[in-house]
MDTraj code that builds the backbone (N, CA, C; nanometers):
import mdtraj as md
import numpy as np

residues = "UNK UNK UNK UNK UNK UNK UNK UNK UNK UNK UNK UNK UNK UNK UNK UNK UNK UNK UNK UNK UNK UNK UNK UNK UNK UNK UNK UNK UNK UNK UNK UNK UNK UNK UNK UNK UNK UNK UNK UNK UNK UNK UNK UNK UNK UNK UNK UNK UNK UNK UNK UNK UNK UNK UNK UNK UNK UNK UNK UNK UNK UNK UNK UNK UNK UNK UNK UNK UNK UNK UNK UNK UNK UNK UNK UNK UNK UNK UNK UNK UNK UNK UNK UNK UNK UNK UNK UNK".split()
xyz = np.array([
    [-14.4857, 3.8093, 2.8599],
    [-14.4016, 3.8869, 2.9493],
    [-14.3302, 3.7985, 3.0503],
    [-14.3522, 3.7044, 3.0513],
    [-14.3192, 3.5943, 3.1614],
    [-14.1993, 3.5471, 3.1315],
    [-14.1678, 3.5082, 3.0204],
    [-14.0510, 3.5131, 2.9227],
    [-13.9190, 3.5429, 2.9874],
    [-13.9866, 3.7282, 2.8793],
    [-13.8968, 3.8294, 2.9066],
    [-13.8177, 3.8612, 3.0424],
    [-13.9270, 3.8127, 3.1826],
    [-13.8583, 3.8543, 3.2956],
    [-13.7607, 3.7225, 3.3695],
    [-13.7903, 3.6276, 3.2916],
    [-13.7378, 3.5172, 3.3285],
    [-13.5482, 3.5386, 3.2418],
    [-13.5487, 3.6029, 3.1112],
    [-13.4604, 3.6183, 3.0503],
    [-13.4079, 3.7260, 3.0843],
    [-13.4146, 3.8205, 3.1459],
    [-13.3662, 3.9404, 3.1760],
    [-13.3412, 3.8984, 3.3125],
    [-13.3589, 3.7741, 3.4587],
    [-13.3046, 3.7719, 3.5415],
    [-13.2022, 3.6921, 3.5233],
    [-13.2379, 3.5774, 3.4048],
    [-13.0671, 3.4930, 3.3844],
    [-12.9593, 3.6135, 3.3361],
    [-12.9982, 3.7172, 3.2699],
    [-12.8850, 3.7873, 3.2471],
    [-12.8489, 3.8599, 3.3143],
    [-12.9098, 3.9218, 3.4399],
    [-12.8619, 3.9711, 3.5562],
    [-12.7910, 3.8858, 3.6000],
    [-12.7989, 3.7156, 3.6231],
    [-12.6980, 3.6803, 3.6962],
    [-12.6107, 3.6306, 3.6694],
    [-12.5892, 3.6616, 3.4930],
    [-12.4774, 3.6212, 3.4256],
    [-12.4289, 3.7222, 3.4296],
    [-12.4511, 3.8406, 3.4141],
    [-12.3346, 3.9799, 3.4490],
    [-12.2868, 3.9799, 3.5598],
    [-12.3624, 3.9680, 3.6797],
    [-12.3447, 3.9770, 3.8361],
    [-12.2080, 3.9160, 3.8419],
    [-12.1946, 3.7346, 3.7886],
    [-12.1052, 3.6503, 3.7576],
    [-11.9786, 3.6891, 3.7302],
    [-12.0210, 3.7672, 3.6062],
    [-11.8994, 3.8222, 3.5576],
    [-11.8292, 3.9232, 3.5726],
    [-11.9026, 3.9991, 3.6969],
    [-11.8488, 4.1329, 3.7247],
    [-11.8009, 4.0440, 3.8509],
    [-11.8271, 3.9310, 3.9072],
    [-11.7379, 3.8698, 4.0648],
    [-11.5824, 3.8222, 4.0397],
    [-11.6508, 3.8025, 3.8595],
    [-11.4836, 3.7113, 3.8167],
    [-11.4006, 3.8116, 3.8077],
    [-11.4547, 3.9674, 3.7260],
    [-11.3478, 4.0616, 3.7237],
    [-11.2960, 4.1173, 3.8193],
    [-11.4050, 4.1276, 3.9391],
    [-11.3639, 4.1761, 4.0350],
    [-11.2407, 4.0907, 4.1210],
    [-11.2895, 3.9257, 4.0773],
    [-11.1486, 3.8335, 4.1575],
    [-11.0011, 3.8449, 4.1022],
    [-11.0336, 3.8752, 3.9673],
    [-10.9085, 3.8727, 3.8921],
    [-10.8273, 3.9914, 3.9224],
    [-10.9265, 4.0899, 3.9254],
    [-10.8206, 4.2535, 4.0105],
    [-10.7695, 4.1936, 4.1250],
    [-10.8291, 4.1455, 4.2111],
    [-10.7807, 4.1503, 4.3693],
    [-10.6436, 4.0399, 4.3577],
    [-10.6502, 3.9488, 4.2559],
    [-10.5577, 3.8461, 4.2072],
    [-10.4385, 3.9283, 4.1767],
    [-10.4406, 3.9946, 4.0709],
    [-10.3608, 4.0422, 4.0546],
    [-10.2664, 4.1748, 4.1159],
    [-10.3596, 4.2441, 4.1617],
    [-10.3173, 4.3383, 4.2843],
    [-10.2371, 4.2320, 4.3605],
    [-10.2419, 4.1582, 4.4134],
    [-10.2028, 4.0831, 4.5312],
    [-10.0736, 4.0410, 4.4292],
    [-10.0177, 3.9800, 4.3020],
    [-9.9251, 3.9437, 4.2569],
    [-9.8419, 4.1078, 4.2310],
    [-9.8903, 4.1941, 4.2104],
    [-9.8045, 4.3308, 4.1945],
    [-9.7256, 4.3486, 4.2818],
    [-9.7883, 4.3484, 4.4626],
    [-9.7236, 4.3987, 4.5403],
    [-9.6368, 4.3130, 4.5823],
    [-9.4798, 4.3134, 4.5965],
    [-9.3878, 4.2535, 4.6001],
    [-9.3745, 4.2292, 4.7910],
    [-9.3516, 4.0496, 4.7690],
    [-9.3380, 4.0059, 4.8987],
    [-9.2073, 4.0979, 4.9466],
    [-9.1622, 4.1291, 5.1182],
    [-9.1224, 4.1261, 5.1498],
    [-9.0050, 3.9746, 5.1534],
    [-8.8471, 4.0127, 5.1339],
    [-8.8505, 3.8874, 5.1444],
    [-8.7549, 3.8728, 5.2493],
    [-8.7511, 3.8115, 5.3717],
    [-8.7463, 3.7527, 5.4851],
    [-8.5903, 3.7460, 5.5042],
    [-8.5207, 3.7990, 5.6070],
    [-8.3828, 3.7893, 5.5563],
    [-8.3470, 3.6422, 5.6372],
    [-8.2061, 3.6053, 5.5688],
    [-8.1882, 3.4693, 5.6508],
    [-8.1323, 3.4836, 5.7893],
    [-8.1844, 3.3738, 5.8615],
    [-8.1316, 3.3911, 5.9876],
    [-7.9591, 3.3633, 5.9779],
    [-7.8838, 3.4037, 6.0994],
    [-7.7213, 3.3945, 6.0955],
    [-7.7255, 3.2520, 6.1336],
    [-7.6466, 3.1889, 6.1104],
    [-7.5792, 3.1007, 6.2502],
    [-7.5038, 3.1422, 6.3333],
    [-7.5414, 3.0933, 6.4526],
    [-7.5263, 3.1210, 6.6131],
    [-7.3409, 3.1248, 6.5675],
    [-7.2817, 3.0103, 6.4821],
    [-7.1484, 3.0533, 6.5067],
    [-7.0466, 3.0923, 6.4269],
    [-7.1727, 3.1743, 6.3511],
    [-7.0830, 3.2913, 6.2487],
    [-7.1243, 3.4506, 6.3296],
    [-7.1795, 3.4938, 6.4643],
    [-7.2515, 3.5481, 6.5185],
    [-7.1569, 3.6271, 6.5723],
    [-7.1406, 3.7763, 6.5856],
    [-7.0212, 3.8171, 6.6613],
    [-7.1080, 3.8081, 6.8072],
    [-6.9909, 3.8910, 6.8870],
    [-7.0206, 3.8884, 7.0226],
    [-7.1406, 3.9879, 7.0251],
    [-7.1152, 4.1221, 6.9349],
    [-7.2679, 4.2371, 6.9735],
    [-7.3857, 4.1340, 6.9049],
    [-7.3577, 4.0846, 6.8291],
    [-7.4485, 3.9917, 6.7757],
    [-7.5427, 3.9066, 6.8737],
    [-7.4515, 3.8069, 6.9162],
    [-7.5167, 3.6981, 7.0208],
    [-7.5434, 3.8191, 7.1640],
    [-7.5195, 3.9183, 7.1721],
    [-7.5973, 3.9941, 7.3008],
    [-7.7589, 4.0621, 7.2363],
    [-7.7273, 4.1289, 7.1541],
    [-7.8500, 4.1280, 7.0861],
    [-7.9687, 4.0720, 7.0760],
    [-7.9542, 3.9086, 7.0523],
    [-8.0123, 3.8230, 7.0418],
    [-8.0598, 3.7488, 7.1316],
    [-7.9762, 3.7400, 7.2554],
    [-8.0099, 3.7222, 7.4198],
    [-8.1071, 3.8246, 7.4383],
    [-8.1135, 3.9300, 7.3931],
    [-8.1724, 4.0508, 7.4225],
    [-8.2989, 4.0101, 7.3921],
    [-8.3256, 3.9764, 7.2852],
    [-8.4834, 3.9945, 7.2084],
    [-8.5489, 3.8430, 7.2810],
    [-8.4641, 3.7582, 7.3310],
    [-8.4906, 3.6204, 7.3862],
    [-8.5302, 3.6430, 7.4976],
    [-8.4603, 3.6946, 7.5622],
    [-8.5119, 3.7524, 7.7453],
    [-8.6433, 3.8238, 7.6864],
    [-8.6732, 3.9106, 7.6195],
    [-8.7858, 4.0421, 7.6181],
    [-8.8868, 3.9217, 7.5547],
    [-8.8919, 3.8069, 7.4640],
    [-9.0001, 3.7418, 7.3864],
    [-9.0148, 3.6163, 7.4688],
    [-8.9423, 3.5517, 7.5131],
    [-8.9884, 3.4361, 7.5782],
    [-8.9464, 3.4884, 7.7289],
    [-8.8531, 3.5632, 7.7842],
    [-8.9231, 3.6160, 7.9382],
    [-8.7914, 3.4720, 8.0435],
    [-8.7091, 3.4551, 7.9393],
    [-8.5663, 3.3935, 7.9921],
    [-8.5075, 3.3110, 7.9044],
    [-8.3603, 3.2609, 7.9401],
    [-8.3095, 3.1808, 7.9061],
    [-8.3003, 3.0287, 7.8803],
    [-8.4221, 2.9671, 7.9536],
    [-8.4605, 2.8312, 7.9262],
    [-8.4228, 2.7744, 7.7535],
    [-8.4811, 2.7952, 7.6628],
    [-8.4636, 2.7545, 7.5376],
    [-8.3402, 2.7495, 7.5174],
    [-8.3634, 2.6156, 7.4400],
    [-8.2480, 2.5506, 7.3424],
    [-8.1291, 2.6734, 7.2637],
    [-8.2580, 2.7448, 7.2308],
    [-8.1558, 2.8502, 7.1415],
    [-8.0982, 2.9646, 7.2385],
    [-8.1748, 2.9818, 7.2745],
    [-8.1111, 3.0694, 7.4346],
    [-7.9898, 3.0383, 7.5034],
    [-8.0266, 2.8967, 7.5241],
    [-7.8549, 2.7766, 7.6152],
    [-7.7542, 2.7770, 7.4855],
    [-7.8041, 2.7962, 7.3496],
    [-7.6374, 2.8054, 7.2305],
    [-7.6172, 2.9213, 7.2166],
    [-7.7011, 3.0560, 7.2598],
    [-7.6072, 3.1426, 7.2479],
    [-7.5847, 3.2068, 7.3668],
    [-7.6157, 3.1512, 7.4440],
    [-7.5263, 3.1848, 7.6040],
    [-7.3371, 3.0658, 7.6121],
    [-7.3828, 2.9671, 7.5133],
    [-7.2199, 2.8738, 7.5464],
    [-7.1611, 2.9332, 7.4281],
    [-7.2263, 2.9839, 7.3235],
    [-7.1396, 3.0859, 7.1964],
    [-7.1247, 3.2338, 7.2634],
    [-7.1468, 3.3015, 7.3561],
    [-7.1096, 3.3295, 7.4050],
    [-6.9844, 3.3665, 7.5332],
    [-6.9813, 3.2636, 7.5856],
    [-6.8929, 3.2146, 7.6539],
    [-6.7462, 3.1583, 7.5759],
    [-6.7622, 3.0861, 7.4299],
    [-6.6957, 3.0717, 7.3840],
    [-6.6045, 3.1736, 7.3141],
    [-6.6519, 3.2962, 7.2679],
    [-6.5923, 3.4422, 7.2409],
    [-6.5479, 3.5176, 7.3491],
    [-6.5620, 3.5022, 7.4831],
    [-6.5687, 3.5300, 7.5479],
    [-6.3793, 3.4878, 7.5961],
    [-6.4125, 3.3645, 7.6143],
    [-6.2658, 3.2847, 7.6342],
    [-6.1591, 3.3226, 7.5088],
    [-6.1949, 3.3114, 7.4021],
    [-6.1259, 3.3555, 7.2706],
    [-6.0357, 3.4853, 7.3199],
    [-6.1851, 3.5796, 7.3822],
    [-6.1176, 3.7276, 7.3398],
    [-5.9983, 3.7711, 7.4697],
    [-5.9913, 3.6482, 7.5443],
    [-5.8931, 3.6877, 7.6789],
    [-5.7606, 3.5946, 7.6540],
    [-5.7761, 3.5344, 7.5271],
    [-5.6227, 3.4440, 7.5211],
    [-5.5422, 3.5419, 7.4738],
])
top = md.Topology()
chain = top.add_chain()
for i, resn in enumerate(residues, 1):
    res = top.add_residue(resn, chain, resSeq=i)
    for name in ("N", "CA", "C"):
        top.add_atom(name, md.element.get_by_symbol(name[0]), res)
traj = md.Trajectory(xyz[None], top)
């Protein structure tokens, strides 16, 4: 009988095994079904209209809490630059 229980726990943990692999391969593949979101591209600052670059000042003031940043100072002078445009 010593055997038997020794052979009946390797095959418990050869099923166990193989029910972890099936179970990885669902979650694998679930995860390849559901389709990424895919990320739209950012504009450049100077293809950007004017509601555009206010917009974007907008979400800059509300996420970083001012105008300091680099990207903040190009679309405050792309700003300024439409700005001058739209009064010639």
């Amino acid at each position: 009988m010593g055997e038997q229980e020794k052979v009946t726990t390797e095959e418990q943990k050869e099923i166990q095994e193989v029910e972890k692999a099936k179970e990885t391969k669902e979650v694998k593949e679930a995860k390849e079904e559901t389709p990424q979101p895919q990320q739209k591209k950012k504009k450049k600052i100077n293809r950007m209209t004017l509601e555009e670059i206010e917009a974007q000042l907008q979400i800059v003031k509300e996420k970083m809490g001012g105008f300091d940043s680099v990207y903040a100072q190009h679309l405050l002078r792309r700003k300024e630059i439409l700005l001058s445009k739209s009064k010639k």
